[in-house]
gemmi code that builds the backbone of each chain (N, CA, C; Angstrom):
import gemmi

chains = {
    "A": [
        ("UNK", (0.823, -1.195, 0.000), (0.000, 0.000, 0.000), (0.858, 1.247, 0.000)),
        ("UNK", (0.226, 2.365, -0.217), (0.810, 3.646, -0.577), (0.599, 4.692, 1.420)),
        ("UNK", (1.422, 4.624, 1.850), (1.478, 5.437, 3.031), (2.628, 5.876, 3.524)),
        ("UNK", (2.323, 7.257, 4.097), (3.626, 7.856, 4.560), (3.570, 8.671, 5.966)),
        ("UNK", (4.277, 8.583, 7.032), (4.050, 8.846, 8.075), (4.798, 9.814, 8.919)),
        ("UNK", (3.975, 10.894, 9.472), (5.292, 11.595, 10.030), (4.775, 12.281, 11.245)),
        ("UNK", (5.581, 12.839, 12.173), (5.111, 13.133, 13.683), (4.916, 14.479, 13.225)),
        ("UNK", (3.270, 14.846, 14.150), (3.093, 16.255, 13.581), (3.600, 17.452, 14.440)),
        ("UNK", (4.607, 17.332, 15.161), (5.159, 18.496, 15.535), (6.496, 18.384, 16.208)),
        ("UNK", (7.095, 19.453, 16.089), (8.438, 19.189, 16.662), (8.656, 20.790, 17.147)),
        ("UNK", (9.085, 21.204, 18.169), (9.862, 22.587, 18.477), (11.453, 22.779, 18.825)),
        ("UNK", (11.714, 23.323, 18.496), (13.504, 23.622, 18.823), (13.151, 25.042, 19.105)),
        ("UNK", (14.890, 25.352, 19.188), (15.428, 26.450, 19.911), (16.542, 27.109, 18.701)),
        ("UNK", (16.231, 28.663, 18.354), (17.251, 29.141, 17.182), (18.987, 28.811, 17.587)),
        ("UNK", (19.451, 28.085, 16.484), (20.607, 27.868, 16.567), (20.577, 26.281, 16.705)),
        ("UNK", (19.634, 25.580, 17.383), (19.807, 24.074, 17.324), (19.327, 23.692, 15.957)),
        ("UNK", (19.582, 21.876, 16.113), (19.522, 21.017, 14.732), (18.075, 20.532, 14.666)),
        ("UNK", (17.345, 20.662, 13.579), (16.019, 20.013, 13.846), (16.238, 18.436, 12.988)),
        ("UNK", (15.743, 17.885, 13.630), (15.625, 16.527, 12.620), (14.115, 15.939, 12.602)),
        ("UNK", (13.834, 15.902, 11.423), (12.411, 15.415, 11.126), (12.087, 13.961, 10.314)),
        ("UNK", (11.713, 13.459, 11.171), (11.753, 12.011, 10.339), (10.336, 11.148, 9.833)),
        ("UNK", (10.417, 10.635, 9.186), (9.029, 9.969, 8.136), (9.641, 8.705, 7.834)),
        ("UNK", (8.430, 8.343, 8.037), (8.265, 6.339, 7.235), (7.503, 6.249, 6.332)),
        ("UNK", (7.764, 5.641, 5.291), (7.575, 5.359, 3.800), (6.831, 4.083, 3.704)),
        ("UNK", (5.815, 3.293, 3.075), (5.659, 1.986, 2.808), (6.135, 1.702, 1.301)),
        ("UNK", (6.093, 2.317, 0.361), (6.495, 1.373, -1.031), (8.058, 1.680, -1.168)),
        ("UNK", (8.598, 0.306, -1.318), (9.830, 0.072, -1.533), (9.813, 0.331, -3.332)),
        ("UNK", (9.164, 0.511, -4.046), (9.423, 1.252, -5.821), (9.377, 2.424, -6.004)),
        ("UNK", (9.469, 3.496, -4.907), (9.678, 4.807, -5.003), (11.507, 5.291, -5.517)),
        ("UNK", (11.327, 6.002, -6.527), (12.455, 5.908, -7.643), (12.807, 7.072, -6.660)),
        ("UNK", (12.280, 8.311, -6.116), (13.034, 9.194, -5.498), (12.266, 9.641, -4.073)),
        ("UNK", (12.702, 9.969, -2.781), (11.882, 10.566, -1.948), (11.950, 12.097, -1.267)),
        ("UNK", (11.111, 12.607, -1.132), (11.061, 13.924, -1.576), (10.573, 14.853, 0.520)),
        ("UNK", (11.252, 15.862, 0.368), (10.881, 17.113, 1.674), (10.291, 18.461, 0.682)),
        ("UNK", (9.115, 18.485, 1.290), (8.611, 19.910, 0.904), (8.372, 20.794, 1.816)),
        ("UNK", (8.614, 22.143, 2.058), (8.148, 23.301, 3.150), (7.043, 23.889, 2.370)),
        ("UNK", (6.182, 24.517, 3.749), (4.805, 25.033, 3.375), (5.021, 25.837, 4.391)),
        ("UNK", (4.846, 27.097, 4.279), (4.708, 28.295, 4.877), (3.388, 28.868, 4.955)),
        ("UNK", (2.611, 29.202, 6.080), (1.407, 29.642, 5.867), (0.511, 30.363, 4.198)),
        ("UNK", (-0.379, 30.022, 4.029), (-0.868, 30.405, 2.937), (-0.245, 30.541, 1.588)),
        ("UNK", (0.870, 29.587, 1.665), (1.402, 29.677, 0.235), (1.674, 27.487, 0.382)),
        ("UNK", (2.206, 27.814, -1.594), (2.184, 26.780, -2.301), (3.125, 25.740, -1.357)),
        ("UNK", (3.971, 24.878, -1.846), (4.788, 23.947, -1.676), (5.929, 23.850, -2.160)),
        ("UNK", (6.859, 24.418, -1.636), (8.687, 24.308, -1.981), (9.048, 23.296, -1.855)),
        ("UNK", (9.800, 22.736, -2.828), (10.513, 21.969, -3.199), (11.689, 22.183, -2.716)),
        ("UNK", (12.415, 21.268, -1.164), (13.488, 21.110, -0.682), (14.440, 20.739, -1.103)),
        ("UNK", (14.162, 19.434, -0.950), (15.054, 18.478, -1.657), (14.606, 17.237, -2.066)),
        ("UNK", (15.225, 16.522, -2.578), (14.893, 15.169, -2.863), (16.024, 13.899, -2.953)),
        ("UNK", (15.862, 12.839, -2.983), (17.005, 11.826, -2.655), (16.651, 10.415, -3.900)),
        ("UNK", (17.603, 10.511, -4.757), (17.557, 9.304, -5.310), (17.271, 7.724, -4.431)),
        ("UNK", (16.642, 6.979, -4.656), (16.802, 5.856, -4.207), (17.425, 4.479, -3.683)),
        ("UNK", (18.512, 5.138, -4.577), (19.474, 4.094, -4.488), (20.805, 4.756, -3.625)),
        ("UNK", (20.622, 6.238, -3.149), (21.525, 6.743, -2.128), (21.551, 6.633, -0.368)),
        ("UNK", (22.068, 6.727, 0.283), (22.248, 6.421, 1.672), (22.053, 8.284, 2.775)),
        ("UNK", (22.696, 9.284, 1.542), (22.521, 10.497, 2.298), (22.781, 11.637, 1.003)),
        ("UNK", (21.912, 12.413, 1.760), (22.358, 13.727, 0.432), (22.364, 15.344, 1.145)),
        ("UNK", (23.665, 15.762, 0.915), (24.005, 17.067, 2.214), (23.546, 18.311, 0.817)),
        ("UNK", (23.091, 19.431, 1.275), (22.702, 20.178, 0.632), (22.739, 21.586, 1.299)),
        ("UNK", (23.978, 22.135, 1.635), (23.866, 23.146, 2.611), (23.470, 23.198, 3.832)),
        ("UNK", (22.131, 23.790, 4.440), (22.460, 23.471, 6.040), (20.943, 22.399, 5.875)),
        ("UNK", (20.988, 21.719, 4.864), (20.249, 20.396, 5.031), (20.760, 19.574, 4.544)),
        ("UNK", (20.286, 18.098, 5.802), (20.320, 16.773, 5.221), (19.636, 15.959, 4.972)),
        ("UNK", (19.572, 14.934, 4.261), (18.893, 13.765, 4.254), (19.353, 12.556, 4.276)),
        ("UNK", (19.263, 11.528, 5.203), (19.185, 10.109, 5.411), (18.589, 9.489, 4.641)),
        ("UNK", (18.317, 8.510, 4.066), (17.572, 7.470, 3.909), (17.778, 6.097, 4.080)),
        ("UNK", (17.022, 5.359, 4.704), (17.508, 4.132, 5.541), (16.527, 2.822, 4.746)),
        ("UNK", (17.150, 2.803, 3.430), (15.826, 1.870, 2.656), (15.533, 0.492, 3.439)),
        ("UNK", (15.915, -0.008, 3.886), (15.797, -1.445, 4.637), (14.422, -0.695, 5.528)),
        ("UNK", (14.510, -0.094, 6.287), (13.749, 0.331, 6.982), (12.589, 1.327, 7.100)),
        ("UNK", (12.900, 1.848, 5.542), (11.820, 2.715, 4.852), (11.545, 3.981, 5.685)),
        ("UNK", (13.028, 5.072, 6.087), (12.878, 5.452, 7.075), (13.977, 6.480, 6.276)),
        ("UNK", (13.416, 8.001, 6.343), (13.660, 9.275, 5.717), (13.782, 9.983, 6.741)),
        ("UNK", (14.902, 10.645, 6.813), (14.838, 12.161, 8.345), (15.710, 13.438, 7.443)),
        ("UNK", (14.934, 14.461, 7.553), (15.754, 15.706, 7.132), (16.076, 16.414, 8.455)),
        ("UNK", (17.591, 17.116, 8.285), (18.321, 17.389, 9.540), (18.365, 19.098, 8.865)),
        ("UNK", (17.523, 19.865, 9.631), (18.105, 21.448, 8.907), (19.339, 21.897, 10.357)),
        ("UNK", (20.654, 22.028, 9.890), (21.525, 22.476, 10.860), (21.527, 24.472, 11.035)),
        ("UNK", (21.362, 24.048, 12.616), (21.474, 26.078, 12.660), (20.065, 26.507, 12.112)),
        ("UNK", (19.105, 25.920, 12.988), (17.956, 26.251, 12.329), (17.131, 27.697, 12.962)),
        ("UNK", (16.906, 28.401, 11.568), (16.169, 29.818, 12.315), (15.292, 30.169, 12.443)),
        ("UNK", (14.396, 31.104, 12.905), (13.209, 31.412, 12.831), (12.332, 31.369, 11.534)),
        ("UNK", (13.022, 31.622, 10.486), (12.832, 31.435, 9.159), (12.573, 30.113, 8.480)),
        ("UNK", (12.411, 29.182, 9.252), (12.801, 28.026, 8.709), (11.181, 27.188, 9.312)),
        ("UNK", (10.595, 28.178, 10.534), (9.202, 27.597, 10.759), (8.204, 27.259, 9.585)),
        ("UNK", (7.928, 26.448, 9.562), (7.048, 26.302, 8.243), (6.634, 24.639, 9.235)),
        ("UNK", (5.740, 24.280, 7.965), (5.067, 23.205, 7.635), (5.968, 21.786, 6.819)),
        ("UNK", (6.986, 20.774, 7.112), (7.570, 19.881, 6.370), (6.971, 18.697, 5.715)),
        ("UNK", (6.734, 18.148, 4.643), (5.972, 17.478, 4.301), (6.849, 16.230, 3.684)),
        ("UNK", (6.913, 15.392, 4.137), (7.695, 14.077, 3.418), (6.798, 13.526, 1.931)),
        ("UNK", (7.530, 13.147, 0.609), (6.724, 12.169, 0.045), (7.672, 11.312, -0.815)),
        ("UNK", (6.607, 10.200, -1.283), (7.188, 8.915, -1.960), (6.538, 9.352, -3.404)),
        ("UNK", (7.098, 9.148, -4.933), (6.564, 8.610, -5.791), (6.501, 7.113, -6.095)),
        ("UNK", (5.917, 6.289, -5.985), (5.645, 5.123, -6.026), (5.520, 4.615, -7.543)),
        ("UNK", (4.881, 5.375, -7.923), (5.272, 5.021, -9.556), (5.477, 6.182, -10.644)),
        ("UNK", (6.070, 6.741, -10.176), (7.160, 7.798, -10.987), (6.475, 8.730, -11.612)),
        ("UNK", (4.863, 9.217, -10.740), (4.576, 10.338, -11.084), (3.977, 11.004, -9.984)),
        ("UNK", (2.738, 10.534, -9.475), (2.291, 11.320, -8.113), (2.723, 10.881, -7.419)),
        ("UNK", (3.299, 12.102, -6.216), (3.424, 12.264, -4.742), (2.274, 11.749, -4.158)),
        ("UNK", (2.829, 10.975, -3.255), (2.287, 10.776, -2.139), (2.417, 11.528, -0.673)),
        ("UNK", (1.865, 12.460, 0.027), (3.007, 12.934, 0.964), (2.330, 12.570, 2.360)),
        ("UNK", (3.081, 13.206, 3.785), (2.959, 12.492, 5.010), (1.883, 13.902, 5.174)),
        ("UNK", (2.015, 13.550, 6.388), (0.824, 14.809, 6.782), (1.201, 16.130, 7.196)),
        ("UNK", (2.378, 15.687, 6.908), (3.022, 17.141, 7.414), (3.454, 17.247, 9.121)),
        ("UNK", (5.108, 17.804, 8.882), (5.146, 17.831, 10.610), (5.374, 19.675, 10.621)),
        ("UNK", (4.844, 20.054, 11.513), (4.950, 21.806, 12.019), (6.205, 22.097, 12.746)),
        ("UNK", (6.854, 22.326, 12.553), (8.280, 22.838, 12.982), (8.198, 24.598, 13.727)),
        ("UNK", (8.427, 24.829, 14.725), (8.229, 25.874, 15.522), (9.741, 26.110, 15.887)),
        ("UNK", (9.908, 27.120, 15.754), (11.432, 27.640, 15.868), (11.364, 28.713, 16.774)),
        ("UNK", (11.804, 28.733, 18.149), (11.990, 29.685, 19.275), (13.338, 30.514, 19.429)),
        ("UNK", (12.730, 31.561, 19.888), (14.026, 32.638, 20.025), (14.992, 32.535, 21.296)),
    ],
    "B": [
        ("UNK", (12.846, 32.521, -14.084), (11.766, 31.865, -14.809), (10.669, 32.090, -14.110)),
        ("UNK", (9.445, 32.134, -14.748), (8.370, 32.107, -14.000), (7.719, 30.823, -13.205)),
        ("UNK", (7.704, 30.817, -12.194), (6.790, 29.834, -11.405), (5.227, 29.261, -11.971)),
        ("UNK", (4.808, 28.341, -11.620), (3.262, 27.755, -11.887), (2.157, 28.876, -11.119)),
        ("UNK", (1.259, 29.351, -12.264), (-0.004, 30.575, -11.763), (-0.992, 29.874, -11.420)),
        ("UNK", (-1.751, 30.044, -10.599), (-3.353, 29.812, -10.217), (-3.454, 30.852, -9.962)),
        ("UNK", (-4.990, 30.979, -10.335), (-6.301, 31.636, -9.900), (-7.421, 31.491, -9.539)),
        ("UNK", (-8.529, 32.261, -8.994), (-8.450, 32.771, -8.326), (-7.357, 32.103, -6.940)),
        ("UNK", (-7.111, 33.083, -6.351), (-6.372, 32.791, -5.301), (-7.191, 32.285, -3.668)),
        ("UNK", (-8.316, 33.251, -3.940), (-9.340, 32.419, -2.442), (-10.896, 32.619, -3.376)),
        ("UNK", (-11.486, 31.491, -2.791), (-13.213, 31.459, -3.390), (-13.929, 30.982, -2.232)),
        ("UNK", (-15.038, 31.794, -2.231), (-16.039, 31.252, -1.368), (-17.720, 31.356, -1.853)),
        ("UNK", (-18.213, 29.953, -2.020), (-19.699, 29.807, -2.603), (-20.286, 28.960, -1.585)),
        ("UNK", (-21.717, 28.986, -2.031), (-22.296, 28.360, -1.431), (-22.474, 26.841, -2.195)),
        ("UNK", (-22.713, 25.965, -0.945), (-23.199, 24.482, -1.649), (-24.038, 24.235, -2.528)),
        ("UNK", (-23.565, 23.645, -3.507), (-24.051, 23.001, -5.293), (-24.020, 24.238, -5.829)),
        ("UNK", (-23.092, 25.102, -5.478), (-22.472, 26.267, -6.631), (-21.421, 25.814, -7.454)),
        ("UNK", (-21.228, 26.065, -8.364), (-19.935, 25.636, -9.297), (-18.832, 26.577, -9.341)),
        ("UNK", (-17.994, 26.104, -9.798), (-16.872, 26.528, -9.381), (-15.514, 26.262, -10.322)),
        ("UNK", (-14.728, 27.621, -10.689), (-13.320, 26.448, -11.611), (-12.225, 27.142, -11.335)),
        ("UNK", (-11.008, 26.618, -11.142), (-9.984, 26.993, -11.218), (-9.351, 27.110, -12.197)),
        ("UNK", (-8.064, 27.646, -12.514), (-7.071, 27.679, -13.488), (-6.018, 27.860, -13.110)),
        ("UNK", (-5.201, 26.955, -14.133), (-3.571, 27.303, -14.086), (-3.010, 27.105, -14.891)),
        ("UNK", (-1.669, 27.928, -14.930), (-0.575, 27.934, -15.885), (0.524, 27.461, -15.490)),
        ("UNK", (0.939, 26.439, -16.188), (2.333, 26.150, -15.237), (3.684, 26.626, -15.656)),
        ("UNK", (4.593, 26.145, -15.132), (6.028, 26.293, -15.662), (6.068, 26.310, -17.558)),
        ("UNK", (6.495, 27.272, -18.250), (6.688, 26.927, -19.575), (7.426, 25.933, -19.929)),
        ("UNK", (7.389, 24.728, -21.356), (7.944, 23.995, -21.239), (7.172, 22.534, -20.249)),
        ("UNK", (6.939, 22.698, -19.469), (6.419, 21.500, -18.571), (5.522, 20.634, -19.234)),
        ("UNK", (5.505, 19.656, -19.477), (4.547, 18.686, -20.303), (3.762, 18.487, -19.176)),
        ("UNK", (4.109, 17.852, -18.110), (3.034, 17.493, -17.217), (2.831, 17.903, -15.743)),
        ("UNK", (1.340, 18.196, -15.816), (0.727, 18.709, -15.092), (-0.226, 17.697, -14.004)),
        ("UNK", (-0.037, 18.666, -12.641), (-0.708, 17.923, -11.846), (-1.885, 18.962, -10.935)),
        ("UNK", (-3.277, 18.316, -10.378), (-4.362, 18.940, -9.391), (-4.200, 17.923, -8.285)),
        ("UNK", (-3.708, 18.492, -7.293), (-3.494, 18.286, -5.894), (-4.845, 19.080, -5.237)),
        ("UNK", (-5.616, 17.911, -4.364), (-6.192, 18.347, -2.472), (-5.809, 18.411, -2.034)),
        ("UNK", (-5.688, 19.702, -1.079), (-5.465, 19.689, 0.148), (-6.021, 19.919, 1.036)),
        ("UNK", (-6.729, 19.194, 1.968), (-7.404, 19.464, 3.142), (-6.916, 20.105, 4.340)),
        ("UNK", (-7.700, 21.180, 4.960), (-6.893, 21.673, 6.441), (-6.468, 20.404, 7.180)),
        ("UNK", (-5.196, 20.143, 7.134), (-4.392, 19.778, 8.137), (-3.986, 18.161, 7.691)),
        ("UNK", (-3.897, 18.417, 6.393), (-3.525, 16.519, 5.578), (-2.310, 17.477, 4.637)),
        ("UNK", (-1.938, 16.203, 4.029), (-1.185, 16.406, 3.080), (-1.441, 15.955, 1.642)),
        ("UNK", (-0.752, 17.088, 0.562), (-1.935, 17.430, -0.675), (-2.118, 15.485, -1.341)),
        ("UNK", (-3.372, 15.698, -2.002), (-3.472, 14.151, -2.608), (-3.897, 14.314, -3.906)),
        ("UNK", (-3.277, 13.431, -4.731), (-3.353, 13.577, -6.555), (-4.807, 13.779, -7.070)),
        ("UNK", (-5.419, 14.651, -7.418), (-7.052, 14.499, -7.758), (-6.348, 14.037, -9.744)),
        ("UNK", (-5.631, 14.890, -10.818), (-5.730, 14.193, -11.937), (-4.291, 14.689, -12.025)),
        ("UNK", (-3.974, 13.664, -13.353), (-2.362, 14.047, -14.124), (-2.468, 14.302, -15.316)),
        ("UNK", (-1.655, 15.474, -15.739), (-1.955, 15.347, -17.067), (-0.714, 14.890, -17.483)),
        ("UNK", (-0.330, 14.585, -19.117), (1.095, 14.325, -19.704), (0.309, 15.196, -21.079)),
        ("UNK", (0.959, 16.684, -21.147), (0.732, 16.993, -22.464), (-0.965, 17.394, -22.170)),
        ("UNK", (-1.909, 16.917, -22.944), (-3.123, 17.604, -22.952), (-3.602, 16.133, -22.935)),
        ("UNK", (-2.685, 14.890, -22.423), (-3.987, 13.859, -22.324), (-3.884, 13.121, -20.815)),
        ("UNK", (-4.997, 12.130, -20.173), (-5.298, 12.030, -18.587), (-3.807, 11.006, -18.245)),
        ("UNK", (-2.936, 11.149, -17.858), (-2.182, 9.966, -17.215), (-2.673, 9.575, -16.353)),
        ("UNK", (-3.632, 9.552, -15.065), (-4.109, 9.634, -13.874), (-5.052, 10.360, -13.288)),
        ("UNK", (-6.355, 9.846, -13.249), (-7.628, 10.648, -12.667), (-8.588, 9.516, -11.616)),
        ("UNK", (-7.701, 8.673, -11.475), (-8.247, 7.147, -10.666), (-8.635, 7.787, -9.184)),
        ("UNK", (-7.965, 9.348, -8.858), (-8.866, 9.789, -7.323), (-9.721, 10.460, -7.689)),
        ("UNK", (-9.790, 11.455, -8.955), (-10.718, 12.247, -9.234), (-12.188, 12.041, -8.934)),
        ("UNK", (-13.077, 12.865, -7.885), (-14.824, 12.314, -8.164), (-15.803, 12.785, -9.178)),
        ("UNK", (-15.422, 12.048, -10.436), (-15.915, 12.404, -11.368), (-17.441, 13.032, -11.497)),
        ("UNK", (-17.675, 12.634, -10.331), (-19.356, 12.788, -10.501), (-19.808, 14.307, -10.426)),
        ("UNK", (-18.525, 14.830, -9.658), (-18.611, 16.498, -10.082), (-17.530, 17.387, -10.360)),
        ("UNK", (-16.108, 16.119, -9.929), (-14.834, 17.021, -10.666), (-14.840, 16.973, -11.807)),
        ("UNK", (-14.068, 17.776, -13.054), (-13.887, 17.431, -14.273), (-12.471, 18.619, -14.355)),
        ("UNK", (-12.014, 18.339, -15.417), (-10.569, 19.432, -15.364), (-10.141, 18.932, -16.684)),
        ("UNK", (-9.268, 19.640, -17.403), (-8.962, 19.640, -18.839), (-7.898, 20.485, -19.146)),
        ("UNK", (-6.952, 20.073, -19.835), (-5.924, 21.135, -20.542), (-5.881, 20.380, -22.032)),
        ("UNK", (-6.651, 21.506, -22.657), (-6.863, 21.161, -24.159), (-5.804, 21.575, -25.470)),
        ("UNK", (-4.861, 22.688, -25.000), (-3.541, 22.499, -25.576), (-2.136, 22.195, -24.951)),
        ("UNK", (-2.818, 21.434, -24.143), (-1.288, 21.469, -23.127), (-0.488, 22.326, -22.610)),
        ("UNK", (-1.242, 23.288, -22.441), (-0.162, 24.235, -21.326), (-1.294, 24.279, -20.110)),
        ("UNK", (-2.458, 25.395, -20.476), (-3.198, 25.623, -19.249), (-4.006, 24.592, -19.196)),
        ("UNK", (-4.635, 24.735, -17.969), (-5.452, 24.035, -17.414), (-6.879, 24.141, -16.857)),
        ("UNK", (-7.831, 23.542, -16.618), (-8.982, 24.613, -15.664), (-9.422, 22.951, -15.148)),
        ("UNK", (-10.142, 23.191, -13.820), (-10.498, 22.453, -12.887), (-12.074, 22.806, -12.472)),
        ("UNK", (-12.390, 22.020, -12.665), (-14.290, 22.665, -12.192), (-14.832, 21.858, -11.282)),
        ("UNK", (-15.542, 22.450, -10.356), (-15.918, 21.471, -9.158), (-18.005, 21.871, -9.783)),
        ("UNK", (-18.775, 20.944, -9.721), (-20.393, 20.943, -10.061), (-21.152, 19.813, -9.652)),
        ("UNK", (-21.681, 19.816, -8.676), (-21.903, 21.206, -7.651), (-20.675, 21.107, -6.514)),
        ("UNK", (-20.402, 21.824, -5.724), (-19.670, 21.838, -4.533), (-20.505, 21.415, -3.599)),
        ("UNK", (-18.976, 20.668, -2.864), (-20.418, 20.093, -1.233), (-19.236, 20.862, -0.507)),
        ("UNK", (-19.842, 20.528, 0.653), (-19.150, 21.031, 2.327), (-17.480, 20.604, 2.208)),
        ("UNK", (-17.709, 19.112, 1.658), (-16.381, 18.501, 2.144), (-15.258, 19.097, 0.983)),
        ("UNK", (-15.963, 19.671, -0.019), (-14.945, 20.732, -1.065), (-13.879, 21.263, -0.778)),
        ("UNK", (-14.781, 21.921, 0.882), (-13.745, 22.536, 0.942), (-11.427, 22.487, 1.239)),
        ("UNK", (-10.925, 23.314, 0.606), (-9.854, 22.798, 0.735), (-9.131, 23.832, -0.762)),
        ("UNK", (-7.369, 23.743, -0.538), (-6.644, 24.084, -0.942), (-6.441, 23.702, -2.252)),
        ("UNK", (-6.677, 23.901, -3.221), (-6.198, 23.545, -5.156), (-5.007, 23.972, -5.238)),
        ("UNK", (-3.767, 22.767, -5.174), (-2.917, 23.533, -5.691), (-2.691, 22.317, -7.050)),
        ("UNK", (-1.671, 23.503, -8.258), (-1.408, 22.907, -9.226), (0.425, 22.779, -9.112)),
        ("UNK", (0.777, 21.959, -9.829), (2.116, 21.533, -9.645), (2.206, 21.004, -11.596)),
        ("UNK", (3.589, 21.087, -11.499), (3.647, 21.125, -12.909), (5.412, 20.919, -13.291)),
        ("UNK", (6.025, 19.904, -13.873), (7.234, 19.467, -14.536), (7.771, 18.831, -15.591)),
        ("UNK", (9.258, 19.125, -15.388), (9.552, 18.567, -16.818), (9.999, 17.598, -16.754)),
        ("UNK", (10.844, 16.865, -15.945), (11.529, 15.714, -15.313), (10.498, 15.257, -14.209)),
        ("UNK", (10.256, 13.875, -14.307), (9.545, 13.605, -13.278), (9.518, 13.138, -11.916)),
        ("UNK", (10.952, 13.968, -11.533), (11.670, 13.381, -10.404), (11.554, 15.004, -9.645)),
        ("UNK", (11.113, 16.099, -10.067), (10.953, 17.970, -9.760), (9.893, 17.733, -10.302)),
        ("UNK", (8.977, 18.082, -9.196), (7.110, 19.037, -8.914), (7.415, 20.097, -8.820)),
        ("UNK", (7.083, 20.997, -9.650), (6.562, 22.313, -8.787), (5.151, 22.849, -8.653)),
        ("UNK", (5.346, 23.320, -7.457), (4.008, 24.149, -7.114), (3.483, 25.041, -7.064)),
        ("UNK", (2.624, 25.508, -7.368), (1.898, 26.732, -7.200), (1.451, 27.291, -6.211)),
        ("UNK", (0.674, 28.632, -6.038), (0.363, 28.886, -3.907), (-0.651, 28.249, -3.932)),
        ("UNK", (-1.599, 28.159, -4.994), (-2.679, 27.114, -4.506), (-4.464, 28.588, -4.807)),
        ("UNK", (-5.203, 27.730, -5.124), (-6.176, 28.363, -4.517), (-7.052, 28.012, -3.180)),
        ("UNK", (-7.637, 28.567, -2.512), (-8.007, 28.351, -1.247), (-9.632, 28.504, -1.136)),
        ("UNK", (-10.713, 27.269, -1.566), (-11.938, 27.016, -1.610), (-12.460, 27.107, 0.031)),
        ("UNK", (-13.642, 28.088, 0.129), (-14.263, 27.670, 0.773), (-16.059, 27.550, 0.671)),
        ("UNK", (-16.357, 26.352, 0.762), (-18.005, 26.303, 0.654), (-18.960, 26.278, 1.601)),
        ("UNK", (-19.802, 27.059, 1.861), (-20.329, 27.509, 3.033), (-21.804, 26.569, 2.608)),
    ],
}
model = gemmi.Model(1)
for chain_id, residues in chains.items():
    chain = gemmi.Chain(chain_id)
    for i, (resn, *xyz) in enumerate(residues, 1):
        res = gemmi.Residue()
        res.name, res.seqid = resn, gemmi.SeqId(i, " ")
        for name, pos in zip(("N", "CA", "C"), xyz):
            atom = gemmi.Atom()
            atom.name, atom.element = name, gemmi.Element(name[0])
            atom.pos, atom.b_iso = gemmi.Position(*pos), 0.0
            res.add_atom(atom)
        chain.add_residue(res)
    model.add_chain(chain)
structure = gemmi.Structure()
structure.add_model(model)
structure.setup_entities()
């Protein structure tokens, strides 16, 4: 089945590491994907991770992926107030629609 | 480059009013996508396009969604009639590689 799972909230403190993590069920997802959502707007495109990779560093983000275990965490390092938004994990399962998690809320304190 | 357009940006009708969206996406982009989003879920595929024909409309509820891009660029989305549970976020997303979505801000339905 097609599901993706993620804890809906997390808070830190400006200057700490947030790590946000999601579970995946289809093992034929060719790439898996982090989107931010900022109040009343669309869906940014973070990043994304080939399938067949283990980690992908991208400035002050990372991504894991732990395919055995179907288990995705994005790490934003030095995270700022700017960075509160809405994170949304997803799978393409068959290489066109997203599937995504429900979104975790990230709250960033001063 | 320009980003993917929708419009209107917020709507509010009453139940079994009709209703349509539109969008333009990324130039270049063959395929196009209509994402739900419900307050407090995460968005879900309503149709796909590839070009101006359906790759995917297996969530769509046909019985009052319908949506069309008849030369392959824009798009329009029509909801007839709207119910309660309508309500919710349209966003369109739209690429050239099918490994990069992009998105649009979305329009923001509400049916009273």
């Amino acid at each position: 089945g097609e599901d993706v799972e993620q804890s809906l909230f997390l808070s830190v403190r400006e200057g700490d590491s947030s790590v946000i993590n999601c579970t995946y069920t289809d093992s034929s997802s060719t790439y898996l994907y982090w989107y931010k959502q900022e109040p009343g707007a669309g869906l940014q495109l973070l990043t994304y991770i080939f399938s067949n990779m283990d980690m992908k560093q991208d400035q002050r983000l990372t991504v894991l992926l732990n395919k055995k275990d179907k288990h995705l965490s994005l790490r934003i390092a030095d995270t700022q107030t700017g960075d509160s938004a809405i994170y949304f994990c997803a799978e393409n399962p068959q290489g066109g629609k997203l599937i995504f998690g429900q979104g975790t809320e990230l709250s960033v304190k001063p | 480059e320009a980003g993917v357009a929708q419009s209107p940006r917020y709507k509010i009708i009453e139940k079994r009013q009709s209703v349509a969206f539109w969008c333009n996406p990324i130039s270049g982009h063959a395929t196009l996508y209509w994402y739900q989003q419900i307050l407090g879920q995460g968005p879900k595929l309503l149709i796909q396009f590839q070009n101006n024909g359906v790759v995917d409309d297996s969530q769509l509820p046909k019985d009052r969604f319908s949506a069309e891009r008849l030369k392959g660029v824009d798009s329009t989305l029509k909801i007839q009639p709207a119910k309660l549970e309508d309500s919710a976020v349209y966003l369109c997303a739209s690429s050239f590689y099918a490994a990069e979505q992009f998105f649009g801000p979305g329009t923001r339905l509400t049916v009273l």
